[in-house]
C-alpha positions in Angstrom: -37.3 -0.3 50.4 -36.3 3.0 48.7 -33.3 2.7 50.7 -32.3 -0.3 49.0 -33.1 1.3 45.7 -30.7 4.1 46.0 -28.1 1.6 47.7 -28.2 -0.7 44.3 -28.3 2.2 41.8 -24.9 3.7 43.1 -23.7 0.4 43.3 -24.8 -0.2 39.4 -23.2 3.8 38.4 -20.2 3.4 40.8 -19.6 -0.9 38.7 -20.2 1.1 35.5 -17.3 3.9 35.9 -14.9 1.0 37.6 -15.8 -1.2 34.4 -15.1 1.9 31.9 -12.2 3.1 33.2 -10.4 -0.3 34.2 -11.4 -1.1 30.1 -9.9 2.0 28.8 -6.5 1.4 31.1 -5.9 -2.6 30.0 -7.0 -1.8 26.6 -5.7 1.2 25.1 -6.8 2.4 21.1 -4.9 4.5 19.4 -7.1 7.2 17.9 -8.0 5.8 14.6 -7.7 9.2 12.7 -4.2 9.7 14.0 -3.3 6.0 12.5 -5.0 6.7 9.0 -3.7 10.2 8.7 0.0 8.7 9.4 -0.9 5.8 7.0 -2.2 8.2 4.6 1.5 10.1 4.6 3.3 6.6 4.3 1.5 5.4 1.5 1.9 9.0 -0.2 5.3 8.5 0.0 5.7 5.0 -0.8 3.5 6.3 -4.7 6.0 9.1 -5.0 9.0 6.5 -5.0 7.4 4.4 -7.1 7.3 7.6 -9.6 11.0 8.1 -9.1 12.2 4.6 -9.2 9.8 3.7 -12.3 11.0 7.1 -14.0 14.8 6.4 -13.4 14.3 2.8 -14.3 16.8 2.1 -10.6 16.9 -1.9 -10.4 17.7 -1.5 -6.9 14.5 0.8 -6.3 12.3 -1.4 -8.4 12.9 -4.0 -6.2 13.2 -1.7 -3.0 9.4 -1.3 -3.5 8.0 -4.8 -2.6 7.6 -6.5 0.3 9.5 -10.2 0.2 6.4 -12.1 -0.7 4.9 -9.6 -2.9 2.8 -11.1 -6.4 2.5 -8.9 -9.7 0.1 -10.3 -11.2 -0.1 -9.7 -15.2 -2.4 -10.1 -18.0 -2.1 -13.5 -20.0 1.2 -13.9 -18.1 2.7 -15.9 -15.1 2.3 -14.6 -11.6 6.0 -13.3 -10.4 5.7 -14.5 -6.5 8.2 -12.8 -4.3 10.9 -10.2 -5.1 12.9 -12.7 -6.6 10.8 -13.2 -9.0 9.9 -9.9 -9.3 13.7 -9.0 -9.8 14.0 -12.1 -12.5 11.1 -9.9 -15.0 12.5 -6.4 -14.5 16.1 -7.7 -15.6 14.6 -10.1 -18.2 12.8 -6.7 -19.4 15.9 -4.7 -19.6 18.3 -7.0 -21.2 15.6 -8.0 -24.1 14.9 -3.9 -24.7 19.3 -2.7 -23.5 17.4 1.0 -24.7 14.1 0.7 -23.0 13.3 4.2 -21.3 10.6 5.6 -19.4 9.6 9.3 -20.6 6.8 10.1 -18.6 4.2 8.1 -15.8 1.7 9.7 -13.5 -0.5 7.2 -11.9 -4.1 8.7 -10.6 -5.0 6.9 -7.5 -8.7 6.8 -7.2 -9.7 5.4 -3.9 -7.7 3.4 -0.8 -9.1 1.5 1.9 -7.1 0.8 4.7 -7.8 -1.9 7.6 -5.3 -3.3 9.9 -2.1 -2.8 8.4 -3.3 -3.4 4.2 -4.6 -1.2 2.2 -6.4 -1.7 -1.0 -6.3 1.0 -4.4 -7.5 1.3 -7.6 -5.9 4.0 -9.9 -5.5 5.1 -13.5 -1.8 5.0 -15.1 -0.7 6.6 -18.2 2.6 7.4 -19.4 5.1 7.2 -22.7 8.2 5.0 -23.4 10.2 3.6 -25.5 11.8 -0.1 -26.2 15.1 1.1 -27.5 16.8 4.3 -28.3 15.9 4.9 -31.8 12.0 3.4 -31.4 9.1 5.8 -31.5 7.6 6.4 -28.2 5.0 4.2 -27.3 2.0 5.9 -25.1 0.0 3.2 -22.8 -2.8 3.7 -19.8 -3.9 1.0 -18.2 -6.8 0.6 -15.0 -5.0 -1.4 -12.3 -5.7 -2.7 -8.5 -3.0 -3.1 -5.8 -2.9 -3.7 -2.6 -0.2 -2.6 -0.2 1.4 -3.7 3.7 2.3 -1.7 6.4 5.9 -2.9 7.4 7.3 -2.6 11.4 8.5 0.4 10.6 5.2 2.2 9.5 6.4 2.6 6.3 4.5 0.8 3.2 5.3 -1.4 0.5 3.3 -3.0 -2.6 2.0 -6.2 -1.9 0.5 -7.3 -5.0 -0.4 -5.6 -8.3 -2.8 -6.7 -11.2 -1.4 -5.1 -14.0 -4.2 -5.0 -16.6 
């Protein structure tokens, strides 16, 4: 009988390590703080061009930003649903203020989550412009949410932004 015993407990250990390392070889995981730490970069630099582009005021870069089916989202206003769309306000914008200029914006992000290729922020903006060339600067900060989608390449775009 305590033969058996031994006989069934290495056959339970030697099941175990076959099960564990069978699992590990047909289902490989990254290590999760590699991902997040190379999400992490990406979404840095994805904030750093939206300074620039929001700075400079580039159409092309505006647009550049958001992924095809992206939604901004704005206070007592219509959704803009796609870049299209997106593309349609920033010009409609610019042609009703031909002088409108962006002196200064630094965004404070607060917190990101990231799960399975989205990630979701809240920040702080505040920055100064101006409608036209001879207007007085206008000052403006504003709490906002957006959330943001890893594309094939790794990189990240916005998704969708509630502009508050």
């Amino acid at each position: 009988m305590r033969r058996t015993s031994v006989l069934v407990t290495v056959a339970f250990l030697t099941g175990l390590a076959i099960g564990h390392f069978a699992r590990r070889a047909v289902i490989p995981t990254p290590p999760r703080t590699d991902m997040h730490a190379a999400d992490l970069v990406a979404i840095e630099k994805l904030h750093r061009e939206d300074i620039e582009v929001t700075l400079s005021q580039d159409p092309k870069g505006l647009l550049d930003i958001w992924t095809e089916d992206g939604v901004r989202l704005s206070s007592g206003g219509v959704p803009a649903v796609g870049k299209q769309a997106i593309q349609a306000e920033n010009q409609k914008v610019h042609a009703q203020y031909l002088g409108f200029k962006v002196l200064s914006y630094v965004p404070k992000y607060k917190n990101i989550q990231i799960e399975d290729g989205l990630a979701c922020e809240w920040f702080e903006r505040e920055g100064e412009y101006k409608l036209s060339l001879d207007s007085p600067p206008v000052s403006w900060h504003a709490k906002e949410l957006q959330v943001l989608k890893r594309q094939n390449d790794g990189s990240w775009k916005f998704a969708l932004l509630d502009l508050k």
